[in-house]
BASE-33217 format. One line per 2 residues: their letters; for each residue x, y, z of C-alpha. Coordinates in nm, 2 decimals, padded with zeros to 4 digits, always signed. Example, Ala and Ser with C-alpha at 12.3 -4.5 7.8 and 13.67 -1.06 7.14 Angstrom:
<zavos>
as) +01.23/-00.45/+00.78; +01.37/-00.11/+00.71;
</zavos>
This chain:
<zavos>
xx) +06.92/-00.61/+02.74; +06.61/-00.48/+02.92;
xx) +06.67/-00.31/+03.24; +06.42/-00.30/+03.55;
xx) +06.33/+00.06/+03.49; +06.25/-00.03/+03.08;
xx) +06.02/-00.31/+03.23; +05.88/-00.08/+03.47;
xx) +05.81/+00.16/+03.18; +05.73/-00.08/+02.91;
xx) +05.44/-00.20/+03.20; +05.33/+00.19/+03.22;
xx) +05.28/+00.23/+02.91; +05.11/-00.07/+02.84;
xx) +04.86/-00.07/+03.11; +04.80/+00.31/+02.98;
xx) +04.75/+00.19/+02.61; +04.48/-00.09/+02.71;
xx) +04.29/+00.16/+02.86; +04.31/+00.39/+02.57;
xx) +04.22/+00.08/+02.37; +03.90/-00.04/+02.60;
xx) +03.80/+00.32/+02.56; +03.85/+00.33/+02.17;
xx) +03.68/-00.02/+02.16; +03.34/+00.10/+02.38;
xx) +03.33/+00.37/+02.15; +03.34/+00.18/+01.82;
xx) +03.04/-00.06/+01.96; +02.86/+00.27/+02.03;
xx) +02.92/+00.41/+01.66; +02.81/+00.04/+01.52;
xx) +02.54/+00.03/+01.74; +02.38/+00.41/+01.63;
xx) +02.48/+00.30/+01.29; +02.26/+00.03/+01.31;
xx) +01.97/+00.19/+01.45; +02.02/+00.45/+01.18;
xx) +01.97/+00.21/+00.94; +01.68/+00.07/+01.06;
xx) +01.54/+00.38/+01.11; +01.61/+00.48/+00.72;
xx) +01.46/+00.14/+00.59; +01.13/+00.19/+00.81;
xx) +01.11/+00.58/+00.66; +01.20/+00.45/+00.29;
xx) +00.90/+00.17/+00.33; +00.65/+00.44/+00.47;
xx) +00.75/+00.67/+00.23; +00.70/+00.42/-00.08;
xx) +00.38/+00.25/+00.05; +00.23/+00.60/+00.09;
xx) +00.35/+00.70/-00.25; +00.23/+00.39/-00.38;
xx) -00.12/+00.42/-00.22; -00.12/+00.78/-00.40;
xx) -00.05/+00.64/-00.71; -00.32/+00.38/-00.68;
xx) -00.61/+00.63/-00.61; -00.48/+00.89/-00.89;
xx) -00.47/+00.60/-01.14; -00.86/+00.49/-01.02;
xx) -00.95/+00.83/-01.01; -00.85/+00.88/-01.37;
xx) -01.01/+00.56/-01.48; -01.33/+00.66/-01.29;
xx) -01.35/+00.98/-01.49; -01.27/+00.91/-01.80;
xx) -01.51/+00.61/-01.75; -01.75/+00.92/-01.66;
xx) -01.73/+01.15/-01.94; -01.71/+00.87/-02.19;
xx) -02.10/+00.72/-02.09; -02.20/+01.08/-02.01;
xx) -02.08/+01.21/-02.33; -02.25/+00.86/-02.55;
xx) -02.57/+00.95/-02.32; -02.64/+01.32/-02.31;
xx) -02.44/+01.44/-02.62; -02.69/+01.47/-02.92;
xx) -02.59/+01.46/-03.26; -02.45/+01.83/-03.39;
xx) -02.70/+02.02/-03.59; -02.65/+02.31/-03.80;
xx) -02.73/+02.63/-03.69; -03.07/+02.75/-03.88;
xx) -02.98/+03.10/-03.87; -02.61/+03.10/-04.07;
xx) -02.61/+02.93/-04.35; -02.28/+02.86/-04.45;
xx) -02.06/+02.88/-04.10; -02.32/+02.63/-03.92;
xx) -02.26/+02.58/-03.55; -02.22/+02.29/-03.36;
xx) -02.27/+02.26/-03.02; -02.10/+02.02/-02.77;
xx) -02.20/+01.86/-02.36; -01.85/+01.89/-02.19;
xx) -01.88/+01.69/-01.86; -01.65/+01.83/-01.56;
xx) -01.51/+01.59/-01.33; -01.60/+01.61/-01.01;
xx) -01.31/+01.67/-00.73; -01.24/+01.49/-00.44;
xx) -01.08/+01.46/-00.12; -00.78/+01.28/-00.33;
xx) -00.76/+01.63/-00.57; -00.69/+01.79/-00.20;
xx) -00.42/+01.55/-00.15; -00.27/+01.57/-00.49;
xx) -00.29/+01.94/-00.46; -00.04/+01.94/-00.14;
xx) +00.20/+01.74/-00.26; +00.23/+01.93/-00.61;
x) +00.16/+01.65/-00.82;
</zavos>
């Protein structure tokens, strides 16, 4: 059987373990709460991060495209057809147009992030 002084304990001890409780609960919102933001955070840096990649990507590929487009029409334009070398007769020498592609601000770009 419960005495008055194990009631008056059992209320002690209760009323100290809600506290404990309230305080264990306002910090578990907090923790959920920076979790959240966290996450949010982390999902807005992932997107930046892939949209800027993505952008790279884009401009690399069109650059590539653009120069290759380049040295295909200068090369079919300005490259005349090889003719021997007068001077040797049998190690004739050919002579070829190389075309340099020109660099941008996106080759700055590329160059900073290593690619």
């Amino acid at each position: 059987m419960e005495t008055d002084e194990d009631k008056c304990i059992t209320t002690i001890i209760l009323s100290m373990l809600k506290t404990e409780v309230e305080r264990v609960d306002v910090n578990v919102v907090k923790a959920i709460s920076l979790a959240k933001n966290t996450a949010a955070k982390f999902a807005s840096f992932k997107t930046t991060v892939m949209v800027s990649i993505q952008n790279l990507l884009n401009n690399f590929k069109e650059e590539v495209i653009r120069s290759v487009i380049q040295i295909n029409s200068s090369a079919n334009t300005t490259t005349q057809p090889a003719r021997p070398n007068v001077d040797t007769t049998n190690n004739a020498k050919y002579k070829l147009d190389i075309v340099q592609p020109q660099r941008d601000s996106n080759d700055e770009i590329i160059a900073l992030w290593g690619i």
